[in-house]
N, C-alpha and C positions, 0 to 999 in steps of 0.2 A: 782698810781694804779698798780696792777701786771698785766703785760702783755708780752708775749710772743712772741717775732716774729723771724725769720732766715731770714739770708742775704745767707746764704751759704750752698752749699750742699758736697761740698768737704768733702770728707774720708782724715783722718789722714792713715797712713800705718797701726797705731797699732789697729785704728775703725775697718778697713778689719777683724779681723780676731772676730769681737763682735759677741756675739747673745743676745738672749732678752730673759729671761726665765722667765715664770707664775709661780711662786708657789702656789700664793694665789688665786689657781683654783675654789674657790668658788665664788670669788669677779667678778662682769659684769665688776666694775668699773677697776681693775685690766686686764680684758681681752680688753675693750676698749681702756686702753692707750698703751697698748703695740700696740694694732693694728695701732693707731697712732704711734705711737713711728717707725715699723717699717715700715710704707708708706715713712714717711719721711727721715729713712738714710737707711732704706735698709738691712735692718738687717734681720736674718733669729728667727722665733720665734717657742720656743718651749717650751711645757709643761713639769712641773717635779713633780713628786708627793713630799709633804713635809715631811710625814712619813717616809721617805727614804733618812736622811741628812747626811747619814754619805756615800750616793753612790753617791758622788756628777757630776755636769755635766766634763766632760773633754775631751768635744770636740771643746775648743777655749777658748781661754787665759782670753779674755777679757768678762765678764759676765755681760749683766744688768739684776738684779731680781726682779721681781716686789711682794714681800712681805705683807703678813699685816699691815707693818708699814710702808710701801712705799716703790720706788724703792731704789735698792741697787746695787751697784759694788761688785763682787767676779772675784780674781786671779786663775785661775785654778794652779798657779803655787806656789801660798800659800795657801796652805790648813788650814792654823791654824792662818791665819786673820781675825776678826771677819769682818763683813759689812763691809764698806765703803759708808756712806748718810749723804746726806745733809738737818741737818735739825733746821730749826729756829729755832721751840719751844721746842730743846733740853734744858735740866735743867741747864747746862754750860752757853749756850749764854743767856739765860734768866735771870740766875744770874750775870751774866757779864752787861748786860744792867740796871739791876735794883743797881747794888753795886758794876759797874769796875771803876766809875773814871767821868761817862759819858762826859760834856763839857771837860772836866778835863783832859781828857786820851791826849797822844801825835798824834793820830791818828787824832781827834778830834780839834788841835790848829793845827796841820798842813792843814787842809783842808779850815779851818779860820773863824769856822762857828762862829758867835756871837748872842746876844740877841734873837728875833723873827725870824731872816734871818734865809729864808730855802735856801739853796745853791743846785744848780743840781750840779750832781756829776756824771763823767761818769768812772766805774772804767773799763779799760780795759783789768786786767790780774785776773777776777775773781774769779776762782778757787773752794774754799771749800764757798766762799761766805761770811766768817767771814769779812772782813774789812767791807764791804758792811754793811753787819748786822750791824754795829757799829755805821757805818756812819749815815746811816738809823736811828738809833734808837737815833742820838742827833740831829735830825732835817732836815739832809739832803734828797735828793731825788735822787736818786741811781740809773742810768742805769747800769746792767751789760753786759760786753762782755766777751762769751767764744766763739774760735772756735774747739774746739774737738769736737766731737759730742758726745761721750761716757759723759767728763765733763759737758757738756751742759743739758744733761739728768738729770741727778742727780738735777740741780738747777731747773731743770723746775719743773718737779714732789716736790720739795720741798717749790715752791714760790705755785704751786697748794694746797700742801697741807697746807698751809700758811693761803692761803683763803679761804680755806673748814673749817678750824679750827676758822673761825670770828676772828684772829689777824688785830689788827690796820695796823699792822706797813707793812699790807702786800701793802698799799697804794702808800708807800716811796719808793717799790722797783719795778724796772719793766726788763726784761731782754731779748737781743739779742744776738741770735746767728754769730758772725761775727769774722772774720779775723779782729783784731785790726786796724793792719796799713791800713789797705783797707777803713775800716770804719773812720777812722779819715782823709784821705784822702777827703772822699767824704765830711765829714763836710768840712775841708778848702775849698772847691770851691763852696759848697752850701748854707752854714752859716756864716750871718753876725758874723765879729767880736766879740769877749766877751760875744757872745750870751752861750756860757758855763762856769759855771761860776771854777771849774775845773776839771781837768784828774787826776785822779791816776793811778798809775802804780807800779805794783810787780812783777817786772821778778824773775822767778824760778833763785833761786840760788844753784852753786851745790854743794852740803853737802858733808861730807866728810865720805867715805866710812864705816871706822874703828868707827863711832858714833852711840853711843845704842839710841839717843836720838830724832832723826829722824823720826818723824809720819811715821807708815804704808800709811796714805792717800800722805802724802809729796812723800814717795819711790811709789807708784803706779803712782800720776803723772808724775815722772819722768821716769819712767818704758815708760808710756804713752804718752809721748809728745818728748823726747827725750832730747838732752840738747839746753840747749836756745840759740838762736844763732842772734836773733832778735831783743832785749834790746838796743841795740842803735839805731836803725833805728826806733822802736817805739815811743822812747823820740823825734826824729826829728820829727817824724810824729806828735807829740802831739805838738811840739812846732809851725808847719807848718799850726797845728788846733786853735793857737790863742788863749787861755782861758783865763780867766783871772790868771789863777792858774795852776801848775802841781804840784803834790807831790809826788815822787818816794820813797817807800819803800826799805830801803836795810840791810843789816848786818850791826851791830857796826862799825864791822872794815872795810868793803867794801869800795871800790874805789868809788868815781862817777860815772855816768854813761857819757861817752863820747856824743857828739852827733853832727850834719853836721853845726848846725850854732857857735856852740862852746859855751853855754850861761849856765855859771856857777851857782851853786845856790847861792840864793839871802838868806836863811838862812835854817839853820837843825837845825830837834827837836827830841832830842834824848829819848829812853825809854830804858829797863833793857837792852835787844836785836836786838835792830833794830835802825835804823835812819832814818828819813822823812825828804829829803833831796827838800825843797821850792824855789819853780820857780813862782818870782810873773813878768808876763810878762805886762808892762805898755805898749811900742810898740817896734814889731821887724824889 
């Protein structure tokens, strides 16, 4: 089921400088969630009119909008990027779920789901929420963890509008606000063994400057979060949490990821772009 909880109240640097803007000053349900929105990290809220888009806000970098179509991320420092939101029942992922590949896709054998087994899944570098959605949608059952709070926003409001929309699939997925390694931490000392069945993980990789091919959303997170610095101590931390499973997302070409017990993968499954590099942990 979708569900919502925070582990964490901590500001990123770049959250500091957030506001929360209304546009869709007509909607209650619009002025509600922002009010929630800013109980919870603190944000300063303020109204904009929407007949007035081209005098946009530019008093903080980092913008949440609460629009007709849900909320949204705006750059005050890109003026000519459209949105940034996240949302299932965009026409992309819906065709992607109905004709990408489903069982089939590399995503999909790396997590190792089969037959009727529904596998929990805990992804801990959430982000835009696409692997999630994927996972989700061949059977798995999808915790996500974000801790930004700006990126956290986005996915709540869109697993919200998930279930407002009567989507099935908003059952599979449920999501936490938390500090990864914190959060997996606590499972290793409070969770029986292999009681997950496993972790994935997608640490932010850094792109290369001079590349046209680079999502807007990909350059804002990293605008947003800064560069990763955390990618090995996370894989410890997952391997410290015992799953049966981890599947690290990485570039074609990318190294490994290092990590404190040193336990190589046990096999990679490669797609056009990326390689799911499989940690099946029998005992450590």
């Amino acid at each position: 089921m979708t569900t919502v909880k925070s582990t964490s109240s901590a500001h990123t640097p770049s959250a500091l400088k957030t506001v929360i803007l209304i546009e869709d000053t007509g909607s209650v349900s619009a002025h509600e969630r922002a009010a929630a929105l800013a109980k919870k990290t603190g944000f300063e809220v303020h109204k904009i009119n929407p007949q007035k888009a081209d005098k946009r806000f530019d008093k903080a970098q980092w913008q949440l909008v609460f629009t007709e179509a849900g909320l949204a991320l705006r750059l005050s420092s890109e003026p000519s990027w459209s949105d940034i939101r996240v949302d299932f029942a965009s026409a992309g992922l819906q065709y992607r779920k109905q004709h990408g590949g489903g069982r089939n896709e590399a995503i999909a054998k790396a997590i190792g789901i089969k037959g009727k087994q529904q596998l929990s899944v805990l992804d801990c570098t959430a982000g835009m929420g696409t692997d999630s959605f994927v996972m989700a949608s061949v059977g798995a059952q999808v915790t996500m963890l974000e801790r930004s709070p700006v990126i956290a926003a986005l996915l709540e409001d869109a697993l919200l509008r998930l279930e407002d929309a009567g989507e099935a699939l908003h059952k599979s997925l449920s999501f936490v606000q938390a500090d990864a390694s914190e959060y997996l931490q606590q499972i290793s000392v409070k969770e029986a063994p292999n009681q997950l069945d496993v972790i994935y993980l997608d640490p932010m990789f850094p792109h290369k400057k001079k590349s046209a091919l680079v999502k807007k959303e990909m350059q804002a997170f990293q605008m947003l979060l800064g560069p990763d610095q955390d990618s090995e101590q996370l894989l410890t931390a997952a391997i410290s949490a015992k799953p049966k499973r981890i599947v690290v997302k990485r570039p074609a070409s990318a190294a490994e990821l290092a990590n404190a017990q040193t336990i190589l993968p046990t096999m990679a499954i490669r797609s056009k772009k990326h390689r799911f590099d499989v940690y099946i942990l029998k005992s450590i």
